[in-house]
C-alpha positions in Angstrom: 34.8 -6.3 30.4 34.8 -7.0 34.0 32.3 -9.2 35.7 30.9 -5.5 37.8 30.5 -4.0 34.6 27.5 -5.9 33.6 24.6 -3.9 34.5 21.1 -2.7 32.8 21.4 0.8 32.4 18.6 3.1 31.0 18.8 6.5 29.0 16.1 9.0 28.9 15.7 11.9 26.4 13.0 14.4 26.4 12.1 16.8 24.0 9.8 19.3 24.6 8.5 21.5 21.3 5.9 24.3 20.8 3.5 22.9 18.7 0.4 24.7 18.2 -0.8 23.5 15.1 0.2 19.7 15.7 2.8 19.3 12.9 5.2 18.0 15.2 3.1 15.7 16.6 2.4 13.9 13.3 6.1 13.5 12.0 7.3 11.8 15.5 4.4 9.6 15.4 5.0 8.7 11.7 8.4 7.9 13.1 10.3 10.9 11.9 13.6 10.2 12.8 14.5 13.1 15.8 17.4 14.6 14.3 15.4 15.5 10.7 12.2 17.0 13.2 15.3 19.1 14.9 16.7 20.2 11.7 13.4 21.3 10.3 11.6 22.6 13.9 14.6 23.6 16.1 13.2 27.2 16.4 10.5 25.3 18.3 12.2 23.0 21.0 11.6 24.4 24.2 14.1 22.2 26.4 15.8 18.9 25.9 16.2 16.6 29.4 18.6 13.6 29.5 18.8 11.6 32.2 20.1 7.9 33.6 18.8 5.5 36.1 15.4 3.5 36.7 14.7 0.0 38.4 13.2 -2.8 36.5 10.1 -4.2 38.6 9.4 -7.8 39.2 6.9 -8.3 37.1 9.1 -7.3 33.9 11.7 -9.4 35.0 9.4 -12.5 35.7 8.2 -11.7 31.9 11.8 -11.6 30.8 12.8 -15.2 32.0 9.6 -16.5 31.1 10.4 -15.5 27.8 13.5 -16.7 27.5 12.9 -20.0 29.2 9.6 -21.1 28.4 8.5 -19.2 25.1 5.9 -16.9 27.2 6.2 -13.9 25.5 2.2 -12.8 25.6 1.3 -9.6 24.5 5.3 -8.9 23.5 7.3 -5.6 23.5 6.4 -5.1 20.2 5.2 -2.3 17.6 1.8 -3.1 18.9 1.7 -3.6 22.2 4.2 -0.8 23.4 3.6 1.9 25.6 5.6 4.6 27.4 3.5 5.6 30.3 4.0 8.7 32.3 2.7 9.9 35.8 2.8 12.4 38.3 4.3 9.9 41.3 7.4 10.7 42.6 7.6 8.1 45.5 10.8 6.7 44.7 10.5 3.2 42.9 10.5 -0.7 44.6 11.0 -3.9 42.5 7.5 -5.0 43.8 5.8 -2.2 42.1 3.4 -3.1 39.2 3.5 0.1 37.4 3.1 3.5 37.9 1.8 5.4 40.9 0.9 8.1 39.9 -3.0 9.6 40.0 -2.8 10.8 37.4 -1.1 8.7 34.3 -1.6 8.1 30.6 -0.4 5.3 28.2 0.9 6.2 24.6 1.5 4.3 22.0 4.8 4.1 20.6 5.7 6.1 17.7 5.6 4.2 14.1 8.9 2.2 13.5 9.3 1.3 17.4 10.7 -0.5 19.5 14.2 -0.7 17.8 16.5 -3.6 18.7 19.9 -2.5 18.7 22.1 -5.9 19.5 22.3 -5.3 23.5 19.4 -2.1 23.5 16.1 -1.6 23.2 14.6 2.0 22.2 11.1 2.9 23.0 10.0 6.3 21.2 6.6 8.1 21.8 5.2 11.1 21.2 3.0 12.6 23.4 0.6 15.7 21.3 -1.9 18.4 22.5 -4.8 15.8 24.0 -1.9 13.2 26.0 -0.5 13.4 29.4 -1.2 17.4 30.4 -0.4 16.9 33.6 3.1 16.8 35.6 5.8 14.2 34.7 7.8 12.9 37.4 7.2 9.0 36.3 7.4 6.4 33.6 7.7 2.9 32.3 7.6 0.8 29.6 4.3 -1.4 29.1 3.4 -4.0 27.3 -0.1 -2.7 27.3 -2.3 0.3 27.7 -3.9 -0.2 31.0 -2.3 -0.7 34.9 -2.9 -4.4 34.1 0.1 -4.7 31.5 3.4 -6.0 32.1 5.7 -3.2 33.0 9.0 -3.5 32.3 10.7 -1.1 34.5 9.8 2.6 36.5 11.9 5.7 36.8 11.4 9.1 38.5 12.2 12.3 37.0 10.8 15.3 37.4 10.1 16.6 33.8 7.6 19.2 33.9 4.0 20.0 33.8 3.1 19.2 30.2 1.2 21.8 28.6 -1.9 21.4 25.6 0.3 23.6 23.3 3.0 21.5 23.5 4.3 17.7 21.9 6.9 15.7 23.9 8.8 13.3 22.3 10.3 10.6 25.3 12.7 8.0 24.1 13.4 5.1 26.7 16.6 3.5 25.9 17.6 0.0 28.3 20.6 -1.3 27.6 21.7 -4.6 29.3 25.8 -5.5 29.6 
């Protein structure tokens, strides 16, 4: 691998499902693996968006190295402290940002099982129901936290749609650094 290969890429995946009465909204927060909710609620997925690119901010960095270097790692990227955060900002993202823009946003949890560790990426899966984020997407991060305050990792802009009550979105966040 050449030396301009190393880079920090991140992978998005939406899925969007009908989900009136909330079944799909249970299984990917249990941590329903996506392909078996597919195979048993394909008749409901509405649209599937995949996408690349997003900048990691300051802050997340500065948490990164402080990690690494002095043991600071407080509150971690863990199953308990990670969020996926959407918004409706689309101003296009700056390393000095601390989160997301947006007027409107909302944190979610992620889903049960998550964040995965997969040797050089990390996979951030939640699953946004009937009562979370019914407003339009065009923003997200990762957060170590539930609130502004929190560490985010990164922001991205996308626009993904005006998410409806009826509806459950599953957003995986995948960063990969080479």
């Amino acid at each position: 691998m050449a030396l301009e290969d190393h880079k920090v890429i991140t992978k998005i995946q939406l899925f969007k499902f009908e989900d009136d009465s909330g079944k799909i909204e249970t299984l990917g927060s249990a941590g329903r693996p996506i392909d078996s909710i597919l195979f048993e609620h394909k008749q409901n997925l509405v649209e599937k968006i995949e996408d690349e690119g997003n900048m990691l901010l300051l802050d997340g960095i500065t948490f990164l190295w402080k990690c690494v270097i002095q043991g600071m790692c407080f509150p971690p990227f863990d199953q308990q402290h990670s969020h996926i955060a959407v918004g409706d900002s689309d101003e296009p993202p700056k390393r000095e940002h601390k989160g997301l823009l947006g007027r409107n946003r909302h944190y979610r949890h992620v889903d049960y099982g998550y964040p995965l560790l997969m040797t050089d990426t990390a996979v951030f899966r939640a699953t946004f129901g009937k009562n979370h984020a019914n407003f339009e997407w065009n923003e997200f991060s990762i957060a170590n936290g539930n609130t502004p305050l929190a560490v985010h990792l990164n922001r991205g802009i996308k626009k993904m749609g005006k998410k409806d009550p009826s509806m459950s979105w599953l957003f995986i966040v995948s960063i990969t650094i080479r």
